[in-house]
Backbone as XML, in Angstrom:
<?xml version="1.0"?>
<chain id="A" units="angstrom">
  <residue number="1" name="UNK">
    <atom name="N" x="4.231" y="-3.355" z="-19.323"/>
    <atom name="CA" x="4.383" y="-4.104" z="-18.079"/>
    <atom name="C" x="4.975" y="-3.199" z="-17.004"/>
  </residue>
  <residue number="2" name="UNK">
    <atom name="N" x="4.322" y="-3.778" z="-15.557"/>
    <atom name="CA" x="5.143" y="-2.823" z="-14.753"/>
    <atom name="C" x="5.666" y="-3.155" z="-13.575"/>
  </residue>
  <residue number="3" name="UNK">
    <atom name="N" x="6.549" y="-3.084" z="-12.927"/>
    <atom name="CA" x="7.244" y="-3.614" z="-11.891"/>
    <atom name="C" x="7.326" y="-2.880" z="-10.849"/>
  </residue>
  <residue number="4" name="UNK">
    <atom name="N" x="6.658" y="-3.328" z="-9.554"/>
    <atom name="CA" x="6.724" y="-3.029" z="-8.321"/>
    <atom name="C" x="7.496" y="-3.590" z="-7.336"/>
  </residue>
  <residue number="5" name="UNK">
    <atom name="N" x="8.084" y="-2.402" z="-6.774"/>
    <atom name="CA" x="9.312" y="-2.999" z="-5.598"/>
    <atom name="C" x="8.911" y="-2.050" z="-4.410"/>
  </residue>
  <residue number="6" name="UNK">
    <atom name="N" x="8.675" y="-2.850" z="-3.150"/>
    <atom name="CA" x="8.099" y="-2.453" z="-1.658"/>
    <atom name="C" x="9.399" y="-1.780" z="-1.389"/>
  </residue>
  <residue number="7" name="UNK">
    <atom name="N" x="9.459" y="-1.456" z="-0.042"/>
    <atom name="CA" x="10.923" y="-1.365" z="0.794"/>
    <atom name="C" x="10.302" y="-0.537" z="2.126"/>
  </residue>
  <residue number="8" name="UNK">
    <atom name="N" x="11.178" y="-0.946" z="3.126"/>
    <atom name="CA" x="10.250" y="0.348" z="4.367"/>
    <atom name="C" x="9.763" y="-1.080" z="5.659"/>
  </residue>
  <residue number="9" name="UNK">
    <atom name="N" x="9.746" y="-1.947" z="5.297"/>
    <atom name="CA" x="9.171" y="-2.661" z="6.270"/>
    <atom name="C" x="10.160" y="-2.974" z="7.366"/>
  </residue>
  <residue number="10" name="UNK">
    <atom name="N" x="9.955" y="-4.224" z="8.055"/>
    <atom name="CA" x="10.834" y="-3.792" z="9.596"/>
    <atom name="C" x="9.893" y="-4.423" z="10.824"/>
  </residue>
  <residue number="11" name="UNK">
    <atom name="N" x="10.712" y="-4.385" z="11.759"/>
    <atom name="CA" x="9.909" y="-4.521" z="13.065"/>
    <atom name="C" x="9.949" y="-3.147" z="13.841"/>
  </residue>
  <residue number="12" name="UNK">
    <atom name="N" x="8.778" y="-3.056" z="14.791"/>
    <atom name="CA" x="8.775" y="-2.221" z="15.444"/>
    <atom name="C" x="7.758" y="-2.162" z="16.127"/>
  </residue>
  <residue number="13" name="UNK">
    <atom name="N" x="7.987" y="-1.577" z="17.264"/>
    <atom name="CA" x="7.142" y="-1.657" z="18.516"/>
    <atom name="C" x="5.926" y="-1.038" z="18.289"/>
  </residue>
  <residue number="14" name="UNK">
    <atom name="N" x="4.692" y="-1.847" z="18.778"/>
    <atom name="CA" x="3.445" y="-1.079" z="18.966"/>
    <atom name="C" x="3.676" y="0.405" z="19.429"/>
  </residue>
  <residue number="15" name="UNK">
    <atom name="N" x="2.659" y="1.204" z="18.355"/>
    <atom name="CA" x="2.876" y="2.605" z="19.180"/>
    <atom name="C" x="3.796" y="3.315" z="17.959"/>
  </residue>
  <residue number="16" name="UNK">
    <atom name="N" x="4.427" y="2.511" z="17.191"/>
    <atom name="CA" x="5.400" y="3.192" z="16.222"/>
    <atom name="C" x="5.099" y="3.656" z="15.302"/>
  </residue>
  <residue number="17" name="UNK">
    <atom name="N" x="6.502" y="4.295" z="14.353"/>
    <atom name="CA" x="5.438" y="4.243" z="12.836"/>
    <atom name="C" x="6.864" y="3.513" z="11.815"/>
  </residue>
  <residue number="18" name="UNK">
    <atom name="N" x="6.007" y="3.649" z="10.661"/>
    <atom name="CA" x="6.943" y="2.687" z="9.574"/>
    <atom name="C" x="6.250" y="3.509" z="8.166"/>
  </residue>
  <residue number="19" name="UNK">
    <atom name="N" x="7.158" y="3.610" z="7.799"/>
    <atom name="CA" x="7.248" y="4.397" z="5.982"/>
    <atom name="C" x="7.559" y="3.170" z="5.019"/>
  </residue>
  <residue number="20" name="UNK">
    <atom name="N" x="6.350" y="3.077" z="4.218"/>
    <atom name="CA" x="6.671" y="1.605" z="3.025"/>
    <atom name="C" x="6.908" y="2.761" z="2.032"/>
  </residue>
  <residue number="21" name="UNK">
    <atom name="N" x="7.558" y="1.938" z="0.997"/>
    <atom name="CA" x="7.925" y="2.737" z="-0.467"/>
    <atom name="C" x="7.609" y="1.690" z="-1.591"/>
  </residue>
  <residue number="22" name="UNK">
    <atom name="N" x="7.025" y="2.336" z="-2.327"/>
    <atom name="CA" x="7.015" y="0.940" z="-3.404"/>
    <atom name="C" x="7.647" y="1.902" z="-4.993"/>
  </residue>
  <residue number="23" name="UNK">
    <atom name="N" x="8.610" y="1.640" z="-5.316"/>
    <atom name="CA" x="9.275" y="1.879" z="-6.580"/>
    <atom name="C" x="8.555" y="1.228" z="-7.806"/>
  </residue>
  <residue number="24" name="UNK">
    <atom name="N" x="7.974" y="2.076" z="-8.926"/>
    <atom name="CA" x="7.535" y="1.664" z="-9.869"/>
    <atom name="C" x="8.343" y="1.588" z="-10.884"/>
  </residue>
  <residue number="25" name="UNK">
    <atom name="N" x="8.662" y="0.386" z="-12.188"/>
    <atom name="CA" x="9.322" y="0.822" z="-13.489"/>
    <atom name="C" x="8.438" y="-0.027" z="-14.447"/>
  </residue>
  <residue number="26" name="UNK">
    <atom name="N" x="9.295" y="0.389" z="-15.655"/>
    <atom name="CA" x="8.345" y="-0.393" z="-16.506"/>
    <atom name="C" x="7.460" y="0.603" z="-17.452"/>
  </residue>
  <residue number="27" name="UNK">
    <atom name="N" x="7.502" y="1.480" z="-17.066"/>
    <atom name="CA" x="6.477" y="2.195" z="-17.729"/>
    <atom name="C" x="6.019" y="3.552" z="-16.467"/>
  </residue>
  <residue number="28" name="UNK">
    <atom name="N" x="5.132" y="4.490" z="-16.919"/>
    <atom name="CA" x="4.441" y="5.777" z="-15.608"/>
    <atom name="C" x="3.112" y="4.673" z="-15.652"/>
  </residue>
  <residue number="29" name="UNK">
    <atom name="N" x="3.413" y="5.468" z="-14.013"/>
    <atom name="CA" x="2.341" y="4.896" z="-12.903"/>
    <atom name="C" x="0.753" y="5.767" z="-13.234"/>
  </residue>
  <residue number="30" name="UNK">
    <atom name="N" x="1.271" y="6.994" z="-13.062"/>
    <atom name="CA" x="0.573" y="8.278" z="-13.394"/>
    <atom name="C" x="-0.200" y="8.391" z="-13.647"/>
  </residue>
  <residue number="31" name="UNK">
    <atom name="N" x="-1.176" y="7.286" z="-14.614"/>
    <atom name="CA" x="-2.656" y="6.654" z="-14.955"/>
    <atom name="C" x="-2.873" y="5.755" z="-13.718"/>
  </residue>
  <residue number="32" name="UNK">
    <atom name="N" x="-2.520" y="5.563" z="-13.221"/>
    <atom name="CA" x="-2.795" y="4.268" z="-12.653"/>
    <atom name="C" x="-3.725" y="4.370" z="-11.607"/>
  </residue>
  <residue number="33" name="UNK">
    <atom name="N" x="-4.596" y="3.873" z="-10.829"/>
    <atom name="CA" x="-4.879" y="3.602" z="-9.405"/>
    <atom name="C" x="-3.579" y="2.337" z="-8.405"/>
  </residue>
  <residue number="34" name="UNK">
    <atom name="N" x="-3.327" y="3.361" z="-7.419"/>
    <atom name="CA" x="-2.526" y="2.768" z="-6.570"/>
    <atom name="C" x="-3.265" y="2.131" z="-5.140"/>
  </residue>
  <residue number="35" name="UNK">
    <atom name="N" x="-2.579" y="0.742" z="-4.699"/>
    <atom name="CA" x="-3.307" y="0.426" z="-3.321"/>
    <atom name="C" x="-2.410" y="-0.371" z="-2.982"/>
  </residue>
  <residue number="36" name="UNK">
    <atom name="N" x="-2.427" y="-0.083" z="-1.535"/>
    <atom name="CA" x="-1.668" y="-0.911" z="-0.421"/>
    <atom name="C" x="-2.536" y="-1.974" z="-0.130"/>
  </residue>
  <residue number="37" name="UNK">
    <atom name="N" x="-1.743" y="-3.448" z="-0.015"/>
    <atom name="CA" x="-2.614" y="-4.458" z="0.578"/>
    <atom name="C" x="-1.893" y="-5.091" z="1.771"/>
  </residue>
  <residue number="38" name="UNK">
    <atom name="N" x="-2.327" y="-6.153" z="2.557"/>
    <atom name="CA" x="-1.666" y="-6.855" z="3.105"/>
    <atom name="C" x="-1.977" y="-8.264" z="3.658"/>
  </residue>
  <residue number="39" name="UNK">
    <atom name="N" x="-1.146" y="-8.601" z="3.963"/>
    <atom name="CA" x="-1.738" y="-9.892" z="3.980"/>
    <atom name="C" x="-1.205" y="-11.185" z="5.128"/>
  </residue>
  <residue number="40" name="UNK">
    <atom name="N" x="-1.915" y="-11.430" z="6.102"/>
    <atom name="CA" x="-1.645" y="-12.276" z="7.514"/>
    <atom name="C" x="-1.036" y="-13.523" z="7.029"/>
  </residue>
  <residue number="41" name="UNK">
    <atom name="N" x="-0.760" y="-14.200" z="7.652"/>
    <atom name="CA" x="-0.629" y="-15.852" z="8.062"/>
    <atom name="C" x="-2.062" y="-15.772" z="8.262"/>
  </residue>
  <residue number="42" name="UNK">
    <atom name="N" x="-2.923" y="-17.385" z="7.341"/>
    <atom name="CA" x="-4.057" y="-17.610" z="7.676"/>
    <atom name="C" x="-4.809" y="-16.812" z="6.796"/>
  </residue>
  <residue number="43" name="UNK">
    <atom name="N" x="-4.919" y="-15.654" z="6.454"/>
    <atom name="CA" x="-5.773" y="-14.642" z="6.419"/>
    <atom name="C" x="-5.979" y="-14.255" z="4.707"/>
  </residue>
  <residue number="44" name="UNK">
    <atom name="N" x="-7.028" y="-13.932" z="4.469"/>
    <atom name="CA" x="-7.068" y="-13.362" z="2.853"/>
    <atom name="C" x="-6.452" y="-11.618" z="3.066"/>
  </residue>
  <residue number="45" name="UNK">
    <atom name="N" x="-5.674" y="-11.482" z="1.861"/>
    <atom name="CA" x="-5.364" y="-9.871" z="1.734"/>
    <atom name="C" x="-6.742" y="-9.527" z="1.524"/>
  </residue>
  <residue number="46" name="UNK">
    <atom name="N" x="-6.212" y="-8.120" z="1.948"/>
    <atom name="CA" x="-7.371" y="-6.783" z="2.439"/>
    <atom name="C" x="-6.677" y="-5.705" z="2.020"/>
  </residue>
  <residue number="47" name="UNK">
    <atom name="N" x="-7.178" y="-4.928" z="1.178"/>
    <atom name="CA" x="-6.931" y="-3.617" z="1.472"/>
    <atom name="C" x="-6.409" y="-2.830" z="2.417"/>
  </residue>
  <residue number="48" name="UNK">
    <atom name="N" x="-5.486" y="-1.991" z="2.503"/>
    <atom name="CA" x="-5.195" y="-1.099" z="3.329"/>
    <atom name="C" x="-4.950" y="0.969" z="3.020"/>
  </residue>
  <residue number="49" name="UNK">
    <atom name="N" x="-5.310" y="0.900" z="1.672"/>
    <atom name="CA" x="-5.074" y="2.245" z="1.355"/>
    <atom name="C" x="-5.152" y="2.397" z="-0.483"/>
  </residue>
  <residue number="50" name="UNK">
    <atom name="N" x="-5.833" y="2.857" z="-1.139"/>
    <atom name="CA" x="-5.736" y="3.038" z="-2.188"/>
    <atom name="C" x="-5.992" y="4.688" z="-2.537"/>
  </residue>
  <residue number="51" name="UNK">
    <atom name="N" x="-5.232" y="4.717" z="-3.768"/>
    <atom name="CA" x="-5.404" y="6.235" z="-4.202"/>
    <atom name="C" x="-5.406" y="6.222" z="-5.748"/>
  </residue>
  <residue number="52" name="UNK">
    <atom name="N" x="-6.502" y="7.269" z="-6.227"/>
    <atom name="CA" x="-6.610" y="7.427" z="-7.420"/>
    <atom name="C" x="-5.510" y="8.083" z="-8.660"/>
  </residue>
  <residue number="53" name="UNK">
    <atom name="N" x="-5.192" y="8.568" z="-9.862"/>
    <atom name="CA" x="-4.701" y="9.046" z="-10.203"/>
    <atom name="C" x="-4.249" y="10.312" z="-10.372"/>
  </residue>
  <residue number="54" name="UNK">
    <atom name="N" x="-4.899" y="10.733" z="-10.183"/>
    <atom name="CA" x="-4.529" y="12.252" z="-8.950"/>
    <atom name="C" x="-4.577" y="12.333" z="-7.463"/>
  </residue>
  <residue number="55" name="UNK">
    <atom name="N" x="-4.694" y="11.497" z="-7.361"/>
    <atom name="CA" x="-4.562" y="11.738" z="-5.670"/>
    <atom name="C" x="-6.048" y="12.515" z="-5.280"/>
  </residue>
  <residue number="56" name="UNK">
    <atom name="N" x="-7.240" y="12.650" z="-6.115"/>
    <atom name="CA" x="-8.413" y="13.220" z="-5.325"/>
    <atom name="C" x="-9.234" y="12.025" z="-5.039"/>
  </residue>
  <residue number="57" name="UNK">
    <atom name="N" x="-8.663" y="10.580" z="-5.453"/>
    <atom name="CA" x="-10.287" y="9.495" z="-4.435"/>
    <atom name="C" x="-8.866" y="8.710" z="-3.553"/>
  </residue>
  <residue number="58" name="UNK">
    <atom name="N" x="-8.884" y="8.957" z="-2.417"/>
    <atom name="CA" x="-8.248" y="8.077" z="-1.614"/>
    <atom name="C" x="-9.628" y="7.377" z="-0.477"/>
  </residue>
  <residue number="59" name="UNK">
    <atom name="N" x="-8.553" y="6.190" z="-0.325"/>
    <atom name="CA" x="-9.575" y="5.303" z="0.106"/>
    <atom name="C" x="-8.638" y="4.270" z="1.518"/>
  </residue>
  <residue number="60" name="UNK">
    <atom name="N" x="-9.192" y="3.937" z="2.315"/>
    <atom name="CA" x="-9.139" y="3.587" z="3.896"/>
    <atom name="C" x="-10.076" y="2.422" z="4.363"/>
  </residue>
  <residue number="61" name="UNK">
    <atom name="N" x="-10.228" y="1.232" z="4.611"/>
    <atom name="CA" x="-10.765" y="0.899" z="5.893"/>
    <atom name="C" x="-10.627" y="1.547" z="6.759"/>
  </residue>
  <residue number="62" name="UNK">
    <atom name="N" x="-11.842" y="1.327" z="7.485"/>
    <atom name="CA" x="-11.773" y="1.301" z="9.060"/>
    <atom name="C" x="-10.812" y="1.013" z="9.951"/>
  </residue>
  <residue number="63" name="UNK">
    <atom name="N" x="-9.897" y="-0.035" z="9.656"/>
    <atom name="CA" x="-9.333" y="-0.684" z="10.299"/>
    <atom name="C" x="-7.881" y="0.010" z="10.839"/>
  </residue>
  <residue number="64" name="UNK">
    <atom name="N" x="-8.177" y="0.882" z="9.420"/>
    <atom name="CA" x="-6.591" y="2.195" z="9.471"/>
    <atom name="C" x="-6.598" y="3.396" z="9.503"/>
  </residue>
  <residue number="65" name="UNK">
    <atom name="N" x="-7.885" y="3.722" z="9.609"/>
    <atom name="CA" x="-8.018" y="4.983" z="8.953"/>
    <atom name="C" x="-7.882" y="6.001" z="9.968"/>
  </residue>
  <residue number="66" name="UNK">
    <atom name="N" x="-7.247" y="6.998" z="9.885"/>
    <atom name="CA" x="-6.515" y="7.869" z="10.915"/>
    <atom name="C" x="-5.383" y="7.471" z="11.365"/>
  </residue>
  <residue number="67" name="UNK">
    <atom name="N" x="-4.520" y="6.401" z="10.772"/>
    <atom name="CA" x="-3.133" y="5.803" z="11.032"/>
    <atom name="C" x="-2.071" y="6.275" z="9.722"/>
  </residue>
  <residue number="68" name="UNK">
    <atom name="N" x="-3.268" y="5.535" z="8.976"/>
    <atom name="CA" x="-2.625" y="5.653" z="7.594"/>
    <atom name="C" x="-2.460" y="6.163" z="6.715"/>
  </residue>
  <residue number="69" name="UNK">
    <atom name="N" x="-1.534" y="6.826" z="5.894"/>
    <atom name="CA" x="-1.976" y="7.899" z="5.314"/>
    <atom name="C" x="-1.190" y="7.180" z="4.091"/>
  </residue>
  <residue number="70" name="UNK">
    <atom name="N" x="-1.638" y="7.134" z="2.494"/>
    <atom name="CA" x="-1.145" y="7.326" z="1.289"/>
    <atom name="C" x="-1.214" y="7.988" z="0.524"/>
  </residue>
  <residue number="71" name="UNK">
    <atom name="N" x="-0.024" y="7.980" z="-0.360"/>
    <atom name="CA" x="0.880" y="9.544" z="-0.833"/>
    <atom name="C" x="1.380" y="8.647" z="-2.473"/>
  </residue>
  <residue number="72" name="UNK">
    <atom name="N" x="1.312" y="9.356" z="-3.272"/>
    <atom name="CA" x="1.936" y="9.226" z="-4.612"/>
    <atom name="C" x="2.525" y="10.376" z="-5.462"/>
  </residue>
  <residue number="73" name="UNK">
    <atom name="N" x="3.865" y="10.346" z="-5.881"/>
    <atom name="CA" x="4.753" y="11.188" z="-5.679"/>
    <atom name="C" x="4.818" y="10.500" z="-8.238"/>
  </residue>
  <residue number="74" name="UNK">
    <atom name="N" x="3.832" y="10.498" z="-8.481"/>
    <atom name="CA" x="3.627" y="10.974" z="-10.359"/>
    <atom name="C" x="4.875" y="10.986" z="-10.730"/>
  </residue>
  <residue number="75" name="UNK">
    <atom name="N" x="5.771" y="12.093" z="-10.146"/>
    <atom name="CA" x="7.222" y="12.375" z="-11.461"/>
    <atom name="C" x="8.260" y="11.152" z="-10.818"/>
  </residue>
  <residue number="76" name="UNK">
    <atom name="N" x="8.143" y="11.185" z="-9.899"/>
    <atom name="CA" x="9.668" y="9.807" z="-9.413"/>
    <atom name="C" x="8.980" y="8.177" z="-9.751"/>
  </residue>
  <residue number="77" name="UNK">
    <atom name="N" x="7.514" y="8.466" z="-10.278"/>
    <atom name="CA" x="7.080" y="7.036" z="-10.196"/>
    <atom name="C" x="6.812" y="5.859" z="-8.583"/>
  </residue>
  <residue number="78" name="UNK">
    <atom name="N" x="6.457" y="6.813" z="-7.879"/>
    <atom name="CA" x="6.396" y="6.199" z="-6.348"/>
    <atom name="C" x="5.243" y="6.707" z="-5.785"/>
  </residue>
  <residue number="79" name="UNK">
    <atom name="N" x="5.015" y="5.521" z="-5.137"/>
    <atom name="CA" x="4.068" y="5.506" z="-4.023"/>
    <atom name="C" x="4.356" y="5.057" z="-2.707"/>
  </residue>
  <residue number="80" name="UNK">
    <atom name="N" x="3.557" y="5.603" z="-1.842"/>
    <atom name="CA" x="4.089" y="5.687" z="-0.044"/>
    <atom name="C" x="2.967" y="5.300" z="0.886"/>
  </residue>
  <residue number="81" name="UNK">
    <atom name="N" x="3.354" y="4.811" z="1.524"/>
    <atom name="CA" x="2.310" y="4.583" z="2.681"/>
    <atom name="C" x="2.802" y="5.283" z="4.230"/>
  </residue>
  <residue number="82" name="UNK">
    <atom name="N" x="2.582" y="5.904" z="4.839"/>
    <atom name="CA" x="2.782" y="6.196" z="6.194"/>
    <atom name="C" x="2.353" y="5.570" z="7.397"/>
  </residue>
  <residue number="83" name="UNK">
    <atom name="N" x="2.618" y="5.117" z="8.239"/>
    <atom name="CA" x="1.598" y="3.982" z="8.984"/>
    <atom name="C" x="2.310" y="4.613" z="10.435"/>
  </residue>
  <residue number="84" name="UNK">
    <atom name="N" x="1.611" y="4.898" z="10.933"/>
    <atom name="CA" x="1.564" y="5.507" z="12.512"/>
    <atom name="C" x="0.485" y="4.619" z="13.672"/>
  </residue>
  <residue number="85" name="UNK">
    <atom name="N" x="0.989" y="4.890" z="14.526"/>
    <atom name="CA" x="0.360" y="4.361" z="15.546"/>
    <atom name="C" x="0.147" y="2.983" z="15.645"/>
  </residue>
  <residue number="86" name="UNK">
    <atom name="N" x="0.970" y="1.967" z="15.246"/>
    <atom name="CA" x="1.204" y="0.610" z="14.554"/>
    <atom name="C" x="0.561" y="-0.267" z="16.006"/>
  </residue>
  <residue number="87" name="UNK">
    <atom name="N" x="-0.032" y="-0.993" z="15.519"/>
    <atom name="CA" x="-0.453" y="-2.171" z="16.512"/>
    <atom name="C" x="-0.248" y="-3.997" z="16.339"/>
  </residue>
  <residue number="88" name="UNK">
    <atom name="N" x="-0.370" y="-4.954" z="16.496"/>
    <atom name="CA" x="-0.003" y="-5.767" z="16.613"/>
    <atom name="C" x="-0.763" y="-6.703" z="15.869"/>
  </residue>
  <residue number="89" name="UNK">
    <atom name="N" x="-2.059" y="-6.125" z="15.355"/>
    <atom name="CA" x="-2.497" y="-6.586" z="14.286"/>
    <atom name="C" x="-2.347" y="-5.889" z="13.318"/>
  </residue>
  <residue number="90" name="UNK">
    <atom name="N" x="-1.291" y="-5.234" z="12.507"/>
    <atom name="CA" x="-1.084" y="-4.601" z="11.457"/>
    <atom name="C" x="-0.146" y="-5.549" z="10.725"/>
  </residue>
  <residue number="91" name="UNK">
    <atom name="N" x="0.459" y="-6.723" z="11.636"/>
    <atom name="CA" x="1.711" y="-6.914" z="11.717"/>
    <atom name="C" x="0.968" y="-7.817" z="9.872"/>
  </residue>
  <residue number="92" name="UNK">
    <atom name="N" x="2.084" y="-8.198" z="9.422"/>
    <atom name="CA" x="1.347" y="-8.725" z="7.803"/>
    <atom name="C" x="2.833" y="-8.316" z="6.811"/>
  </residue>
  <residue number="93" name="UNK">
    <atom name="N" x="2.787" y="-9.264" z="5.714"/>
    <atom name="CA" x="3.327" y="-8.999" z="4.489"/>
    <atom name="C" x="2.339" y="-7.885" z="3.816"/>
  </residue>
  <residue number="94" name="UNK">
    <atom name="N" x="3.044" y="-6.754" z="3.623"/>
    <atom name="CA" x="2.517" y="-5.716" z="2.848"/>
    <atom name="C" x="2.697" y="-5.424" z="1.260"/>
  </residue>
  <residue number="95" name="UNK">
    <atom name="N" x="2.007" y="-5.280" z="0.416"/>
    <atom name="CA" x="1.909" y="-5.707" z="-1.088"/>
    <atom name="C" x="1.288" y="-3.948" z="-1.977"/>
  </residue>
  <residue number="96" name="UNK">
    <atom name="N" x="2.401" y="-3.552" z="-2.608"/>
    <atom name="CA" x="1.810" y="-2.523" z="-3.593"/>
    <atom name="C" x="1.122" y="-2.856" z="-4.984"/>
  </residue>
  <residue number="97" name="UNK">
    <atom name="N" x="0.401" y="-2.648" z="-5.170"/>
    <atom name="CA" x="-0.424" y="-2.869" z="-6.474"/>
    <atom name="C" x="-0.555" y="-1.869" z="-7.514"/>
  </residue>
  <residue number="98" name="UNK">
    <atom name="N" x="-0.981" y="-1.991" z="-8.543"/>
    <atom name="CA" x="-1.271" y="-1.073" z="-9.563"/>
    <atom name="C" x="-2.514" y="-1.456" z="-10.038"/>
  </residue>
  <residue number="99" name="UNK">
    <atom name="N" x="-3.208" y="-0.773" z="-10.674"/>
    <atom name="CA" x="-4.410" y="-0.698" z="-11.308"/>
    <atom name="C" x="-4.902" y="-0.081" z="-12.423"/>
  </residue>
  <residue number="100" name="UNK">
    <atom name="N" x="-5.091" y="-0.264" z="-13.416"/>
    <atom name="CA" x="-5.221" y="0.494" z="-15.061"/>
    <atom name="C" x="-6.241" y="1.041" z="-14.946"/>
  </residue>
  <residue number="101" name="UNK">
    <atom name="N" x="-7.415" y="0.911" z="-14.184"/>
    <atom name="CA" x="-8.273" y="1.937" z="-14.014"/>
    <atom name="C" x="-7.794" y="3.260" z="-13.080"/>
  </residue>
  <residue number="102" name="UNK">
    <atom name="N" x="-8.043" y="4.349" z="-13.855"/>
    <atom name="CA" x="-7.321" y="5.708" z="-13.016"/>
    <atom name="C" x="-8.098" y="6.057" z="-11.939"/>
  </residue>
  <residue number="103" name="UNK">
    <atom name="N" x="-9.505" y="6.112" z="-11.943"/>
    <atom name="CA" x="-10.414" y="6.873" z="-11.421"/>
    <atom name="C" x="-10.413" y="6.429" z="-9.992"/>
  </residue>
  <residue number="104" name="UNK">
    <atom name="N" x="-9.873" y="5.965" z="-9.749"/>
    <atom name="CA" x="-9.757" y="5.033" z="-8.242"/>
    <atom name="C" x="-10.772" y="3.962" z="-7.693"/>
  </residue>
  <residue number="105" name="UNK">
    <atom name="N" x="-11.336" y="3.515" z="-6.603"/>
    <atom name="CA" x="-12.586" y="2.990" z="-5.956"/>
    <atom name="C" x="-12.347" y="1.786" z="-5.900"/>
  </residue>
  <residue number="106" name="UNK">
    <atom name="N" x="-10.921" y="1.634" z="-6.721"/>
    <atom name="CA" x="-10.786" y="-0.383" z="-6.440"/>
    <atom name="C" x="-10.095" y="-0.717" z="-5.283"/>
  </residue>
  <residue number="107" name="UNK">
    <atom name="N" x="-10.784" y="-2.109" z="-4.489"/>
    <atom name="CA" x="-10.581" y="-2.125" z="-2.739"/>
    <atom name="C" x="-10.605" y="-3.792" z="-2.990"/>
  </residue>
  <residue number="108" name="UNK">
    <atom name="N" x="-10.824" y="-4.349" z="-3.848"/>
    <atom name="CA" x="-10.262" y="-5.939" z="-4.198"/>
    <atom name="C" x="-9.277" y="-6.100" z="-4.864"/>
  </residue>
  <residue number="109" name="UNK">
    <atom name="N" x="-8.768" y="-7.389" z="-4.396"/>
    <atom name="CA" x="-7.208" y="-7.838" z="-5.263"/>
    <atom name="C" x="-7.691" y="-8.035" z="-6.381"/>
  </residue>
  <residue number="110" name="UNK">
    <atom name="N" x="-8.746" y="-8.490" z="-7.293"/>
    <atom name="CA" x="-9.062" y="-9.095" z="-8.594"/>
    <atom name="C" x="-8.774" y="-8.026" z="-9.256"/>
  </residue>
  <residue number="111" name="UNK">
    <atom name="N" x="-9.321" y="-6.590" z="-8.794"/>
    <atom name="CA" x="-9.172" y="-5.564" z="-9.613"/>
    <atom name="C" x="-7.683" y="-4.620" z="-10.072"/>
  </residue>
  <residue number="112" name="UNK">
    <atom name="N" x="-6.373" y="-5.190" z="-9.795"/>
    <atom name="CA" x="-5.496" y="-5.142" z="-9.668"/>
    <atom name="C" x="-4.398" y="-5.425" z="-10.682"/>
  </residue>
  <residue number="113" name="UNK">
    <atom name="N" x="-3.637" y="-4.685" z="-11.452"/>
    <atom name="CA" x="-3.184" y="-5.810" z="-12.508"/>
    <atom name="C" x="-1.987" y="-6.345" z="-12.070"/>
  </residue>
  <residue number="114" name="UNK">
    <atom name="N" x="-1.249" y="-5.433" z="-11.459"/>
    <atom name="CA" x="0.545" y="-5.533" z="-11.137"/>
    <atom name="C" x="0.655" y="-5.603" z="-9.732"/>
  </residue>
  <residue number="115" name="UNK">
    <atom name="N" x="1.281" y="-6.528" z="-9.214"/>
    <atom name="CA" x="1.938" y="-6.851" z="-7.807"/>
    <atom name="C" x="3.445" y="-6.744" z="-7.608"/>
  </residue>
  <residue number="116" name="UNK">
    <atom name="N" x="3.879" y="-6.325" z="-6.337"/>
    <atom name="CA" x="5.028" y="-6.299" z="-5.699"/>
    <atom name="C" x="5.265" y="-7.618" z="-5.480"/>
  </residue>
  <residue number="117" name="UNK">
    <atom name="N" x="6.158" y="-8.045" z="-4.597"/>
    <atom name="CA" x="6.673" y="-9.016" z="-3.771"/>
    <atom name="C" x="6.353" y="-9.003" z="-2.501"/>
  </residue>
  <residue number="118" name="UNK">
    <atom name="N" x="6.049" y="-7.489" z="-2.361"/>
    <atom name="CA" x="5.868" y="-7.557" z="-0.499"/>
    <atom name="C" x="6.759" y="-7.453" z="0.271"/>
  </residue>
  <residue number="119" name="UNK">
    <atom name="N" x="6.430" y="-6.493" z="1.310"/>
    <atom name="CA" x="7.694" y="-6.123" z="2.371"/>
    <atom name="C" x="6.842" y="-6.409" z="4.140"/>
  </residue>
  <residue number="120" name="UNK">
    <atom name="N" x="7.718" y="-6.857" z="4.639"/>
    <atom name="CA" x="6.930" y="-7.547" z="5.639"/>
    <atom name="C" x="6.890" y="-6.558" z="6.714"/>
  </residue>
  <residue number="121" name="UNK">
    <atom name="N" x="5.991" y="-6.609" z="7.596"/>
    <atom name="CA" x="5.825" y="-5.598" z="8.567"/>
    <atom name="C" x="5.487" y="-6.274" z="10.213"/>
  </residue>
  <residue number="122" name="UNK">
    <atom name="N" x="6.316" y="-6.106" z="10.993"/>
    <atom name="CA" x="6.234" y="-7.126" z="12.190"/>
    <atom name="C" x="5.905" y="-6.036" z="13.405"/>
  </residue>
  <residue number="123" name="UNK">
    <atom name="N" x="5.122" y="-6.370" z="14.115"/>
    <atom name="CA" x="4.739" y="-5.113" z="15.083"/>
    <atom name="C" x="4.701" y="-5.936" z="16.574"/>
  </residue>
  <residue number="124" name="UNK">
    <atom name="N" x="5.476" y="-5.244" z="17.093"/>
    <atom name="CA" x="5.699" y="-6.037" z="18.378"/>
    <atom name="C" x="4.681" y="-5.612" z="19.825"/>
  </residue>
  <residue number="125" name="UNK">
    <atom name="N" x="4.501" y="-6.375" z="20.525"/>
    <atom name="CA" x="2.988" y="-5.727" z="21.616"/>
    <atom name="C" x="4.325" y="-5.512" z="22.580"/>
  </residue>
</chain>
């Protein structure tokens, strides 16, 4: 079993940036496929960043891509999101996931085994 904990979220002005952290235990991540999700008022979660088990398939919408950058750091058991240039629709509860498939390419919640709690992210216009 494995336990995910966000941290990093916050308000902050359009134009900004914000560093999420999600702390893994329970077991190594290190196999894993990692992905950022998030998720509106109203709205189904979406993807926002996934990365494979080495870090060679990372993966982006459109919606972020050139904002966002994700990072997984194997020996501390962590994963990162970087989020620059923040806009006012970013604003969302943000959710780290895990995934038992290593090879990466998963961009749906079904495919997902382990969830965070979520760290909320408020972006002001």
């Amino acid at each position: 079993q494995v336990q995910l904990v966000e941290s990093g979220g916050g308000l902050v002005q359009a134009g900004g940036s914000l560093r999420l952290s999600c702390a893994a235990s329970g077991r190594t991540i290190s196999t894993y496929t990692m992905g950022w999700f998030r998720q509106a008022p109203g709205k189904e979660r979406e993807i926002v960043a996934a990365i494979s088990w080495r870090g060679r398939n990372i993966y982006y919408p459109d919606s972020v891509k050139g904002r966002f950058t994700i990072s997984r750091d194997n020996a501390e058991n962590m994963v990162y999101l970087q989020m620059n240039s923040l806009k006012p629709e970013d604003t969302a509860l943000y959710y780290c996931a895990a995934s038992t498939v290593a090879t990466g390419g998963q961009i749906n919640p079904h495919e997902y085994n382990y969830w965070g709690q979520g760290t909320q992210v408020t972006v002001s216009s």
